[in-house]
C-alpha angles and dihedrals in degrees: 000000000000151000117170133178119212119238088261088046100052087046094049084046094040089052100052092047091055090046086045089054086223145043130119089205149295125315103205122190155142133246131191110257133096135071095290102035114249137059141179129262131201139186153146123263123218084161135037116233114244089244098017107133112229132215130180120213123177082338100305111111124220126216120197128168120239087249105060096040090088089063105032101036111132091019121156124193124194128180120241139186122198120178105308100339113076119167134125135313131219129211104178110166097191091062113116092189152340146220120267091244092050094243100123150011144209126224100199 
C-alpha cells in the first residue's frame, strides 16, 4: 500500500506549512457526498492519529485513516497550476468513474 506526492506537490506542501509555522504533514482522505459518492479531503496535520498509516514522499509525510486506504491505495498527487486555478491533482487508479464537475469518484 501506497500514497505517493509528486516533487511539485511536496514543494507546494513543504512551503504552506512553512507559511502556516506548523504542520508534520498531510492527512489525506475521502468522505461519502457527491454525485458519485466520494470525494477527496485534504488537510494539514499538526498531530498523528493513533491508527493513521503513514507514508513519506520527497520528505513530506502522508497520513491517511484505515478507513479511507481501500479507496485511496496507489494514489499520486501532484500540484498543478493552470492559468489562474492551481490546486491538486489525483491519479487514483482504483477510480471507475467520476462526476462531470470533477468533484467525486466511484470506486466501483
Amino acid at each position: 500500500m501506497t500514497i505517493t506526492l509528486t516533487e511539485k506537490a511536496a514543494k507546494h506542501v513543504t512551503r504552506y506549512m512553512e507559511r502556516r509555522g506548523k504542520g508534520i504533514g498531510l492527512r489525506f482522505g475521502v468522505r461519502t457526498t457527491g454525485c458519485s459518492g466520494m470525494a477527496y479531503k485534504l488537510e494539514y496535520v499538526d498531530e498523528v492519529g493513533s491508527d493513521d498509516q503513514v507514508f513519506e514522499s520527497h520528505g513530506v509525510k502522508v497520513f491517511v485513516d484505515p478507513k479511507s486506504l481501500p479507496y485511496i491505495d496507489g494514489t499520486e498527487l501532484d500540484f498543478a497550476r493552470e492559468g489562474l486555478n492551481e490546486g491538486f491533482k489525483f491519479y487514483n487508479p482504483n477510480v471507475k468513474d467520476e462526476c462531470g464537475c470533477g468533484e467525486s469518484f466511484r470506486i466501483s
